[in-house]
Every structure is written in C-alpha cells, then in structure tokens.
C-alpha positions as CSV (number, residue, x, y, z in Angstrom):
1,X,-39.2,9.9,-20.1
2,X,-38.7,7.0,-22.9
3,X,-38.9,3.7,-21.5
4,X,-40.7,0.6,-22.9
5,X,-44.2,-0.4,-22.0
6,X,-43.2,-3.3,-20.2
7,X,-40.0,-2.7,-19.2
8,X,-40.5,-0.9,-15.4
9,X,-38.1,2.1,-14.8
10,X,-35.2,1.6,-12.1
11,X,-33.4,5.3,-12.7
12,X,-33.0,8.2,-14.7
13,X,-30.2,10.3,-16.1
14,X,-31.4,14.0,-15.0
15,X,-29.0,16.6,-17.2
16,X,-29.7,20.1,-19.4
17,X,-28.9,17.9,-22.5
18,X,-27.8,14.4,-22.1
19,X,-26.5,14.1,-25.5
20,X,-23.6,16.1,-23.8
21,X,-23.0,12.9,-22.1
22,X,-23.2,10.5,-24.6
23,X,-20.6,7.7,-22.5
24,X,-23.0,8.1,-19.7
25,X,-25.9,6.9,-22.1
26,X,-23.9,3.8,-23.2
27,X,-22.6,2.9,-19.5
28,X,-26.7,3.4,-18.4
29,X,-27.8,1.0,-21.2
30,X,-24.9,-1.7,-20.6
31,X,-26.3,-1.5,-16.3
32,X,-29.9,-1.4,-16.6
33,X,-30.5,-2.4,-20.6
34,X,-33.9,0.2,-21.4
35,X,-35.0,0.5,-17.5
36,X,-34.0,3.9,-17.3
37,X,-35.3,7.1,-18.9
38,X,-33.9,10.9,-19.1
39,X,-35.5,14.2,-17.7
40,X,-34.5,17.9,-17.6
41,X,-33.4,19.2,-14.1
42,X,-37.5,21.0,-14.3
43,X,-38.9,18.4,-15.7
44,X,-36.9,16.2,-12.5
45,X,-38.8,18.0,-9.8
46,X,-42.4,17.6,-11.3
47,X,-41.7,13.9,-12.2
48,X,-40.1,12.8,-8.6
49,X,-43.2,14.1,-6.5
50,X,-45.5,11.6,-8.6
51,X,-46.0,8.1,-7.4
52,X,-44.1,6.6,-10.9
53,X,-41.1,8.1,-8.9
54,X,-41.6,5.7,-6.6
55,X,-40.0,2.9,-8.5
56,X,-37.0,4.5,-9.4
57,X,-34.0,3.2,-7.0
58,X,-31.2,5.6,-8.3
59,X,-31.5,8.9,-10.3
60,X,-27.9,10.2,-12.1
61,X,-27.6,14.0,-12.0
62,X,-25.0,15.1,-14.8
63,X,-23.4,18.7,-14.9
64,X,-20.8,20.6,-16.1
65,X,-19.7,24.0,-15.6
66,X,-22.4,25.5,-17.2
67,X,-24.7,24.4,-14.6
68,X,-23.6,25.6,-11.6
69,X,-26.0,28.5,-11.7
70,X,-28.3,25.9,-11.0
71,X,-27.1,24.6,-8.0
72,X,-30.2,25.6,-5.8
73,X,-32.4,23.8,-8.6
74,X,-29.8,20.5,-8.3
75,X,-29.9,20.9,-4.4
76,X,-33.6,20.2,-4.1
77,X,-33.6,17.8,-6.7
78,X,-31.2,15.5,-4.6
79,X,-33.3,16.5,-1.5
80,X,-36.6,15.5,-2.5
81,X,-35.1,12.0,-4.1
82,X,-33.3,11.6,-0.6
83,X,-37.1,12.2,1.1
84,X,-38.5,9.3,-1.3
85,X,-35.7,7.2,-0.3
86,X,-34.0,7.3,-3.7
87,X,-30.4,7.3,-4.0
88,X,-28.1,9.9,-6.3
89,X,-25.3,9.7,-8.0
90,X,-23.2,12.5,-9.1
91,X,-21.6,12.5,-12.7
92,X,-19.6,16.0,-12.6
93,X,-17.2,17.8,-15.4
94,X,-15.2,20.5,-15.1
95,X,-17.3,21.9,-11.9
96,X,-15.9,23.6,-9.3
97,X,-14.9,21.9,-5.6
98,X,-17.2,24.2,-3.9
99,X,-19.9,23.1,-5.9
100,X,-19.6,19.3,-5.8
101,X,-18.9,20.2,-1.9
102,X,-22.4,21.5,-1.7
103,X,-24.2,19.0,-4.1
104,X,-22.3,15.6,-1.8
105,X,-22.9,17.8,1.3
106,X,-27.0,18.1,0.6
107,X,-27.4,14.1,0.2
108,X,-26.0,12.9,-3.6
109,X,-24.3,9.3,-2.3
110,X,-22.2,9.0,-4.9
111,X,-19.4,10.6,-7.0
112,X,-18.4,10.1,-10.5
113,X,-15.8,12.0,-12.6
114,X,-16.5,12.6,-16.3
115,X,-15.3,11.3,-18.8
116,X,-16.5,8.2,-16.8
117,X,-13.8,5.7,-16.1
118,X,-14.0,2.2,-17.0
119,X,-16.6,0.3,-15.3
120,X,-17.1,3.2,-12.3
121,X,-20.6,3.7,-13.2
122,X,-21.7,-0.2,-12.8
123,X,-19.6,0.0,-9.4
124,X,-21.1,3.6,-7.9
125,X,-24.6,1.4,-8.4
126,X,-23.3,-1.9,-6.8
127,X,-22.3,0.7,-4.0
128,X,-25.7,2.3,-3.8
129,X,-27.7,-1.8,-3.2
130,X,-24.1,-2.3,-0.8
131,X,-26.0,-3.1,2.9
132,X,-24.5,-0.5,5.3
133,X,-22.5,-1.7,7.9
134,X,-23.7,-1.8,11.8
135,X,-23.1,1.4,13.8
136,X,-20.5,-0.2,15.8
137,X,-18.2,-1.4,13.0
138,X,-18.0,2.3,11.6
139,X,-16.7,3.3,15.3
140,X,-13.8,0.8,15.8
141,X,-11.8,0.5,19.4
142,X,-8.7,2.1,18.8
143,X,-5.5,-0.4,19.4
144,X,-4.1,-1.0,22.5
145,X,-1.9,1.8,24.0
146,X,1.6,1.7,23.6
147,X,4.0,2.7,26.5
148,X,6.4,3.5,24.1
149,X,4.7,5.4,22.0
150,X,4.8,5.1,18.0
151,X,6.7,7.4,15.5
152,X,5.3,10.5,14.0
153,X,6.2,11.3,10.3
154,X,5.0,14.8,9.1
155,X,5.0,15.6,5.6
156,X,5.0,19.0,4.1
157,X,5.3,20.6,0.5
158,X,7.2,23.4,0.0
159,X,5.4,24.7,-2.9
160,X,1.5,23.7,-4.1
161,X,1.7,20.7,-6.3
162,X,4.8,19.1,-5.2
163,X,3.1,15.4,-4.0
164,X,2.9,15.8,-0.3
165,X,-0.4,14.3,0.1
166,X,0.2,11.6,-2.4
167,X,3.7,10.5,-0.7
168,X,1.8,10.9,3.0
169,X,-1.0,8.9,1.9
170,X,0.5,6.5,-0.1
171,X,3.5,6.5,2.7
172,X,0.5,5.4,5.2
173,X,-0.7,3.0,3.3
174,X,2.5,1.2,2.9
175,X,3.4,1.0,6.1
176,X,-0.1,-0.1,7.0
177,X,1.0,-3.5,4.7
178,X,4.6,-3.6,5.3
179,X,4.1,-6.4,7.6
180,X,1.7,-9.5,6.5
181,X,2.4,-11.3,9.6
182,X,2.1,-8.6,12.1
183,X,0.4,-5.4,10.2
184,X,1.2,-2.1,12.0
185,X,-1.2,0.0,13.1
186,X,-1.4,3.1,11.3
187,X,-2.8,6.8,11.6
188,X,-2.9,9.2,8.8
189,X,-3.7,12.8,10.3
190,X,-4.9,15.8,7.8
191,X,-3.9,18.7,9.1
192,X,-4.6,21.0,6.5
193,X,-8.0,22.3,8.1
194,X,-8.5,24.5,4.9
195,X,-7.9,22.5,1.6
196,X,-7.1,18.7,3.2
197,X,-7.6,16.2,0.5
198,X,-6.6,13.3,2.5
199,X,-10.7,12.2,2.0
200,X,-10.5,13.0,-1.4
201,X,-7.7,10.8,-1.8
202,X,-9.0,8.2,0.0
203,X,-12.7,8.5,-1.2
204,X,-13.9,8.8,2.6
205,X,-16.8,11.4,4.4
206,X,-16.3,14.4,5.8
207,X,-17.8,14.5,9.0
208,X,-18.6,17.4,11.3
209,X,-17.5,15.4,14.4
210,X,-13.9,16.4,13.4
211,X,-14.4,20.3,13.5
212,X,-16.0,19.5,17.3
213,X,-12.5,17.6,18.2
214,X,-10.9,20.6,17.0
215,X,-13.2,22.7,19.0
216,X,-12.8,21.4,22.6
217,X,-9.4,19.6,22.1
218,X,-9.4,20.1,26.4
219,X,-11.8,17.4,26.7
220,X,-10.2,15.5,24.0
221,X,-10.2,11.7,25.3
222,X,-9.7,8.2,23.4
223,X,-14.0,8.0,23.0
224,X,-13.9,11.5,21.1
225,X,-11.3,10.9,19.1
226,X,-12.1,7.1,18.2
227,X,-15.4,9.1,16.6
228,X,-13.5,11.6,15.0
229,X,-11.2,9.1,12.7
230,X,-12.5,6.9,9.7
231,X,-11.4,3.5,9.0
232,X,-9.7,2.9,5.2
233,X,-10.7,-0.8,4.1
234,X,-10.1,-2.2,7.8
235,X,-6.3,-1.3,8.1
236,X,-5.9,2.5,8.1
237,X,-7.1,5.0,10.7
238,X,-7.7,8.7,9.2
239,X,-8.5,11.8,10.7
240,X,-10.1,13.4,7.7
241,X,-9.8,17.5,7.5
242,X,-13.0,19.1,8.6
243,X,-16.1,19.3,6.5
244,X,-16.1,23.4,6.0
245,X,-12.8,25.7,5.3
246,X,-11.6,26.8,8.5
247,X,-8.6,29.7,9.5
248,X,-5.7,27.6,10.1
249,X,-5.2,30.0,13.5
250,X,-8.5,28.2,15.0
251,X,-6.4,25.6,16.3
252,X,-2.9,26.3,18.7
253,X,0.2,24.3,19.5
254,X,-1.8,22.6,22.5
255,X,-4.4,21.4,20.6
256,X,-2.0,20.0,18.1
257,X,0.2,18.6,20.6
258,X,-3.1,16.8,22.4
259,X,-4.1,15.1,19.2
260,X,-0.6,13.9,18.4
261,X,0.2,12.4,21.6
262,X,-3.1,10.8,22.4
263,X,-2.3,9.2,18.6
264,X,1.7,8.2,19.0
265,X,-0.1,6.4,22.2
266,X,-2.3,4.1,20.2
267,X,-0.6,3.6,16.7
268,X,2.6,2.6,15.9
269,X,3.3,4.8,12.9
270,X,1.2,9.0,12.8
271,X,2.0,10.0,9.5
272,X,0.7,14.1,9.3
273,X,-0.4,15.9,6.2
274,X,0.3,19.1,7.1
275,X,-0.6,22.8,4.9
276,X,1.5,24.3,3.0
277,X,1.5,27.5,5.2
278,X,3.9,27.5,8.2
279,X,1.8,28.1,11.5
280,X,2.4,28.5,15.2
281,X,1.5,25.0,15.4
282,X,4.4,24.1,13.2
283,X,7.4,24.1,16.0
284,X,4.9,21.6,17.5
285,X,4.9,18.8,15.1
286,X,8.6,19.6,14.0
287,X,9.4,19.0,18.2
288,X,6.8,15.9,18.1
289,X,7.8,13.6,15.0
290,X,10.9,11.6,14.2
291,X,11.6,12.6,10.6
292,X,9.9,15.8,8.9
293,X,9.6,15.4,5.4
294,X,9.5,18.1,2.6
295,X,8.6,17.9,-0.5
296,X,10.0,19.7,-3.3
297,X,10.5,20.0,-6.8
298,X,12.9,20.7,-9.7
299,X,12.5,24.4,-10.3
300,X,13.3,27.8,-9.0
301,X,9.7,28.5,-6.5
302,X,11.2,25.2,-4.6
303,X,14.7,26.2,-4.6
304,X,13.7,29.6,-3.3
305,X,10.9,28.3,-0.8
306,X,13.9,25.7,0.9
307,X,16.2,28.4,1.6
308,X,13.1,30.3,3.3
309,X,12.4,27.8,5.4
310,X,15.8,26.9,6.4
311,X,16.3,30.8,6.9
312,X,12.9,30.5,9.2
313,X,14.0,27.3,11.1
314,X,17.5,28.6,12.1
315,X,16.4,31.6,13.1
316,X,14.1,30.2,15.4
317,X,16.9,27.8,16.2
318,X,14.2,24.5,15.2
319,X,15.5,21.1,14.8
320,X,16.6,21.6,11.0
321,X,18.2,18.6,11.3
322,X,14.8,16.6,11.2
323,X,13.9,17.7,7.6
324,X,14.3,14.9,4.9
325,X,14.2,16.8,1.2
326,X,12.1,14.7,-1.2
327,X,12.5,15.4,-4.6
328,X,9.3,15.2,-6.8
329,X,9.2,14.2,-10.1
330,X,12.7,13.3,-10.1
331,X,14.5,12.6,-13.5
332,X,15.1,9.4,-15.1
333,X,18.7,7.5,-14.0
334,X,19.4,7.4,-17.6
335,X,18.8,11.5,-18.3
336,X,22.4,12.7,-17.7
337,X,21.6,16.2,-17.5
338,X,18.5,16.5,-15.5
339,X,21.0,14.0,-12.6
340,X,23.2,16.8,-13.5
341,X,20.6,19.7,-12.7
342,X,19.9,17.4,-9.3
343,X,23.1,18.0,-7.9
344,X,23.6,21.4,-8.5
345,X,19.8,22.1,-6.8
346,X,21.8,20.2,-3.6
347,X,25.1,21.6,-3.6
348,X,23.4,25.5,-4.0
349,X,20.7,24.7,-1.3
350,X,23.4,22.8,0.9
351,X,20.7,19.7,1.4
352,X,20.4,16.4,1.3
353,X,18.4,14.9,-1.7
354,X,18.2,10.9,-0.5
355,X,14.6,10.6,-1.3
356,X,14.3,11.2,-5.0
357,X,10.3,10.5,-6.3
358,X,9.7,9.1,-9.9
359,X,6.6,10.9,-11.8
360,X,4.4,8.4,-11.6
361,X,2.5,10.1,-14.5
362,X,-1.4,10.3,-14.6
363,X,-2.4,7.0,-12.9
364,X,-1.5,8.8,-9.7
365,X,-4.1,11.6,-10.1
366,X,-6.3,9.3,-11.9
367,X,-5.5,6.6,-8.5
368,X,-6.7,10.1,-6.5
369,X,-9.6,10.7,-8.4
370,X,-10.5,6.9,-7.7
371,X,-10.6,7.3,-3.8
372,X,-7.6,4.8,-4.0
373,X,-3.9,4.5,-2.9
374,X,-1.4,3.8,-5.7
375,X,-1.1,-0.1,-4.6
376,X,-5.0,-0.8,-5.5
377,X,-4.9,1.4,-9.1
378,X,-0.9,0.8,-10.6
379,X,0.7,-1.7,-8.4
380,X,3.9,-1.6,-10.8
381,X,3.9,2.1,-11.2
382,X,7.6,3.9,-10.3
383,X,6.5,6.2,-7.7
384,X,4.0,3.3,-6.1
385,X,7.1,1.2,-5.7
386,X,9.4,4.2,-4.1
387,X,7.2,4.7,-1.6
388,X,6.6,1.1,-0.7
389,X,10.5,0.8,-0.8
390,X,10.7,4.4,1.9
391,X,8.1,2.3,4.1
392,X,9.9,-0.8,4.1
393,X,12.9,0.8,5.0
394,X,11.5,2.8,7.5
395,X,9.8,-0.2,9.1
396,X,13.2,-2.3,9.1
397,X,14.7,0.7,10.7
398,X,12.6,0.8,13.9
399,X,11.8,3.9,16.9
400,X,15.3,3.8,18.2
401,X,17.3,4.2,14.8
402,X,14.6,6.9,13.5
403,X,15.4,9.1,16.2
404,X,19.0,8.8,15.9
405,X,18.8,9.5,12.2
C-alpha cells in the first residue's frame, strides 16, 4: 500500500498487476488525488481483516480474463469488504457473463466496463455515498386499472443479434415520454427467462422475487406482481428476467397469459421482449398483443428463419397477419443498391418491410453498456430517432386503430 503519511486512505485498487490498468490509475488519482493505495488480490484479504481497513469506504477490484480462475479468491474478497461495511466496485475486461454474474451476485455494488468510459468511474463513486431510497418508494402502487385494458406489443428477433431488445427497450422508453402532458404508463416485460438483458440494458437488479412470480403464477395478484417489477428513473415499469438461467418450458401458456393480462389491466402500453426460441407459450402472446414485431436483418439466416416462421404460423393457422417485419440495420436512402437488395428480400419473402431501422453504430451498444436507453446517451442518433418516430406514431394511432391494423 503507497499512500502519503498524512494523507488517510479512502480506497484501493485490488488487481494481479495494476499497471494492466493504467486509465484506472489516472481516473483513481483525478477522484481521490493520493488517498488511495493498490494491493494484490492476497495481499487484499490480509489487509481488509486489519483495523486500517476500516477507513477505506470503496475498494475497486480490476480483472480480466485471466483472472477468472480466481473467482473464489475475488468472491471472498467482496464478501469480507461487504462484512466491514465497505463498498465494491467492479472494473471487468474481456470476462465472461457468468463470471461478472457471480462476482455482482456475491455483493460487488457496482459495475464498470474497461476501457473505462469518460467520467464512469467518478459517477460509480457518487453512486456508492447516493442515500438509498425508503423501502416504500422501491415498491411503487401500480396505476390505476383500466377497464379497457392497454395494448400489448411483443417483440421478437428472428436471428441472434438482430436489435430486438434495443428496439423493445428503447420502444418502451419512447412511449413512456411520448406524452409530456399526460405520460403513459408503461410496462416492459422480459420474457426471455434464459439470456434476458432487459436489466442489462437498463442497468437494474436482478431479483429472486421474479423466479417466485414465475413459480406460483396461480396466486399471482396485483401485491406479487407490484414486488416483482422495477421502476426505470420514475417512468418505466420492468419485469426484469430472473436472476439464474432457467428452461424456457418452466413456465406454460397460463402463466404467461396471467402475467399479461393482470399487466394490459394496469398499463396502457406492455411491450414483451420475448426469446429467440418459439415456445408453447408463443401462440399466447401472438393471441394477447396488438402488433407482433420481428426483427430481422439483411442476410440469408434471416431470410431463411422468416420463411420458417411463416411456414410454422400457417400451419398452426396463427394470426400471421399480426407480425410487423423490422428491418435492422437498414441501408442508407442514398445506397441505391442495398434499397435495391431491400426489395428483392420483400418480394422473395412476400412481407412487408414498413419499419426499416438505421445502424445506429456503436453508441447503441456503448448506450447498453451504460445501463441507458438511446434518448439519455445519443439523443440525435438515427436509430434513437426511428424508434421515437414508431412510438409517436403508435401513440397517435390509439387501441382501436392498432387492432384494426
């Protein structure tokens, strides 16, 4: 530990070589100036059961890949700071999900990417000295019920990486500001029980109240599911995906159908993140919502996974007509031939293409690495201002006419 004399110690960086992190040395000296120090992840155990620990009011635990074999070493690190009341911040680098699942789910209250972004370290800390709020602000009343029920929009990809969670989330988000003067209420719904990133996306815990919803849906009432969802900055609802992997068969067409309902009763719009996989529970949300949208992109895996599911959907005589084809990554209106390619995808596929996507390039997974919809991180970006323009519209268009449509 290198501190000065008369300068006390408020954190530490704990790493295998922190030279490997050299921005995280120059972000620790612009926040606390010399009133931090560096330890091994060995020497980090030794030093945080003395009483100089006790000073310390954040430690930052940097790892890349080649630590992960120390994950049992890292877990008891964060444990031990969490006994001494000492908060921990996460700098990660190439490391796995299932490892920076483990590390959050042991106690580390913060998560930062590396390379660090702009300013994210000084804001992880302001989080960390951020006074909680009370218990009965987390747990909001749901809104009113609504006899009329509000209007479910599912969202599906047809192939991995084609922007369905960034059009639902962002989609929510929109339509949760379409309306200054009267702001809708909106639910976002992740039900993707095995890779949901709907939290990720949003920066928001993963809590084990949700797999108990999903457990005993039968006594499923507007108390249990009030605890299950999360608020988003006081104007989104979220029903995050469960905190372990689960098989997508634990949960049936009833329980599904109880948990949309009970939602189309208090919220104006349910936008659904749904997997990639068809399941039995599919018909169900395809019967329950208004418009089904699916997400696709310019190349043959999509071209080939459309015609499957129309194949699929006819045969079980489904409302095909519900599906609205998004295009993903769309080309520019100025590239001639990839407008060209567009239309040929259509006219072979026999669909609809009216919602064509811009690439909003890499503020949108930088804006997901963030914890933060594209209207906070790249207000002007192309794709942002799509999907603000598909909420508006569906907004101005109203229950009745979305129906029809």
């Amino acid at each position: 530990m290198t501190q000065s004399d008369t300068t006390p110690i408020r954190a530490c960086t704990i790493s295998r070589d922190v030279q490997n992190f050299d921005l995280l040395i120059e972000d620790m000296e612009a926040a606390l100036g010399e009133a931090w120090g560096d330890l091994g992840f060995s020497e980090a155990l030794a030093f945080l059961g003395q009483d100089e620990a006790e000073s310390l009011d954040f430690i930052a635990l940097a790892m890349d890949e080649h630590d992960e074999q120390d994950l049992p070493l890292m877990n008891e690190i964060i444990r031990i700071a969490a006994a001494r009341g000492i908060k921990s911040i996460l700098i990660a680098e190439d490391v796995s999900p299932a490892a920076l699942h483990q590390l959050l789910r042991t106690g580390a209250d913060e998560f930062v990417p590396y390379p660090l972004p702009e300013g994210e370290l000084q804001a992880a800390i302001e989080r960390l000295h951020e006074t909680p709020p009370p218990a009965a602000a987390k747990v909001p009343r749901l809104p009113e019920a609504n006899a009329d029920g509000g209007v479910i929009l599912a969202v599906q990809g047809l192939a991995g990486g084609t922007g369905a969670t960034t059009l639902a989330v962002n989609l929510a988000w929109e339509l949760a500001n379409v309306d200054k003067a009267r702001p809708p209420q909106v639910c976002l719904l992740d039900l993707s029980l095995q890779f949901g990133s709907t939290a990720t996306f949003l920066d928001l815990p993963r809590r084990d109240v949700v797999f108990e919803m999903w457990s005993d849906t039968e006594r499923l009432d507007e108390d249990v599911f009030r605890q299950a969802l999360m608020t988003f900055e006081d104007k989104l609802r979220v029903l995050t995906a469960p905190t372990d992997i689960l098989p997508l068969d634990m949960i049936g067409p009833e329980d599904v159908s109880r948990v949309l309902e009970l939602a189309r009763r208090h919220f104006d719009y349910v936008i659904v993140d749904m997997p990639t996989t068809l399941v039995q529970w599919t018909e169900t949300v395809l019967n329950l919502c208004q418009i089904y949208f699916a997400t696709l992109e310019l190349d043959m895996r999509s071209a080939q996974n459309c015609l499957r599911i129309k194949r699929a959907l006819q045969a079980e005589d489904l409302p095909l007509e519900k599906l609205r084809y998004c295009l993903n990554r769309a080309p520019k209106f100025t590239d001639i031939g990839g407008r060209s390619r567009v239309k040929r995808l259509a006219d072979s596929l026999e669909i609809g293409l009216e919602l064509q996507l811009p690439d909003g390039g890499r503020a949108v997974s930088q804006s997901a690495d963030h914890g933060l919809p594209l209207a906070s991180t790249a207000a002007k970006n192309p794709l942002r201002r799509e999907i603000a323009k598909l909420a508006r519209s569906l907004h101005d268009l109203g229950r009745d006419e979305l129906e029809a449509a």
